[in-house]
C-alpha positions as CSV (number, residue, x, y, z in Angstrom):
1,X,34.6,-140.6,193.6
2,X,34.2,-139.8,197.3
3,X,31.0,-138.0,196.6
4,X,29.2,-140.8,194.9
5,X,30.4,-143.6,197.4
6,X,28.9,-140.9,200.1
7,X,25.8,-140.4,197.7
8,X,25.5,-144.3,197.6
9,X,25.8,-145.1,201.2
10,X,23.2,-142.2,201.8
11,X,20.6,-143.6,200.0
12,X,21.3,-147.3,201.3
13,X,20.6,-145.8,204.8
14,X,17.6,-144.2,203.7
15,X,16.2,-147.1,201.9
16,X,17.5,-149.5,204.5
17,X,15.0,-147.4,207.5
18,X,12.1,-147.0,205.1
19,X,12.1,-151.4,205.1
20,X,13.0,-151.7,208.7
21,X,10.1,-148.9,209.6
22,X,7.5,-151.2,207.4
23,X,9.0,-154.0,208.6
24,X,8.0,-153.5,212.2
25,X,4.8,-153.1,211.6
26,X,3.6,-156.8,210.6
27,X,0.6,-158.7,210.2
28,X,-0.2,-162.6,210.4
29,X,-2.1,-164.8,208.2
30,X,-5.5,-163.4,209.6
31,X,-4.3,-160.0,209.1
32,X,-3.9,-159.1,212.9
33,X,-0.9,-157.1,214.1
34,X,1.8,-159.4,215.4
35,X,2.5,-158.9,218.8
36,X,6.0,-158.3,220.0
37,X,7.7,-157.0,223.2
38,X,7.8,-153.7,225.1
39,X,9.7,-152.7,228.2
40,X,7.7,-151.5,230.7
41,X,9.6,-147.9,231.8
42,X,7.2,-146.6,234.5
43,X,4.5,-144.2,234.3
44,X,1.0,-145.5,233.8
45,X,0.7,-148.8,232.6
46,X,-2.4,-148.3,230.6
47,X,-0.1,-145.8,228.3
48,X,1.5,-147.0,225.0
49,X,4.3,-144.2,225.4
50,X,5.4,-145.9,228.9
51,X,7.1,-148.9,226.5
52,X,10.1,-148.9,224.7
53,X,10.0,-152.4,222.1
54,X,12.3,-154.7,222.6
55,X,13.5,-157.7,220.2
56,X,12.9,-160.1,222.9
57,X,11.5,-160.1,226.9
58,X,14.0,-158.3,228.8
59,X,16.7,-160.9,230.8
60,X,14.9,-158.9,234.3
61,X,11.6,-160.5,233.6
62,X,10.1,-163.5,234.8
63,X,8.8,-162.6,238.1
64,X,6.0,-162.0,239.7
65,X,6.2,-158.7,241.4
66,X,6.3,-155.6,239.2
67,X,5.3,-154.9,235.9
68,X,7.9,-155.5,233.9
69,X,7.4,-156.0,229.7
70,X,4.4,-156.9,227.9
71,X,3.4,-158.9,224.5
72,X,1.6,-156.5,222.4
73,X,0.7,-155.7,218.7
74,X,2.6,-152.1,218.0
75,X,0.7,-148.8,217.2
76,X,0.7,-147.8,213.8
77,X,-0.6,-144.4,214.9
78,X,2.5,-144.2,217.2
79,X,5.2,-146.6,216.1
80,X,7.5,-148.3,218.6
81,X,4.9,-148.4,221.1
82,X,2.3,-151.0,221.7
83,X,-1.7,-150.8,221.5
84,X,-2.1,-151.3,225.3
85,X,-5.7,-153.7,226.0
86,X,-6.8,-155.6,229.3
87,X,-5.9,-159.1,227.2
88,X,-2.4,-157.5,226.5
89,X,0.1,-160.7,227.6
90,X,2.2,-159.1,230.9
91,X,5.2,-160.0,232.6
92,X,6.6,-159.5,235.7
93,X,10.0,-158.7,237.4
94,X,10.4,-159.6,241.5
């Protein structure tokens, strides 16, 4: 009985991160990747892999000093990071 609650779960888990993978990777209406946020965590700024995404802007930002997080539609050749373009939406931390 132990092994096919286990089994269950398993599977749950599995199926749960395949939808939460697709998930993340939505479009609007006009078929555009929706933008979300991504913590800036150093590095070159022009370089997808120097963002972590977040669920909202980080509390630190609002400033106007340092680059901080920006608004950007996310990869989908390198998921969890953003496609990083001059009209990318930037905020700043003091």
């Amino acid at each position: 009985m132990k092994k096919l609650i286990f089994g269950m779960l398993v599977a749950v888990t599995a199926v749960g991160g395949s939808v939460a993978t697709y998930a993340s990777t939505m479009f609007n209406a006009n078929g555009k990747l929706t933008p979300q946020w991504y913590r800036y965590n150093g590095g070159s700024p022009t370089d997808g892999n120097n963002y972590t995404a977040t669920v909202s802007l980080p509390s630190e930002c609002g400033g106007s000093a340092t680059l901080c997080a920006i608004l950007a539609p996310e990869n989908p050749d390198n998921l969890g990071h953003p496609i990083v373009e001059q009209k990318t939406d930037t905020e700043f931390k003091n």
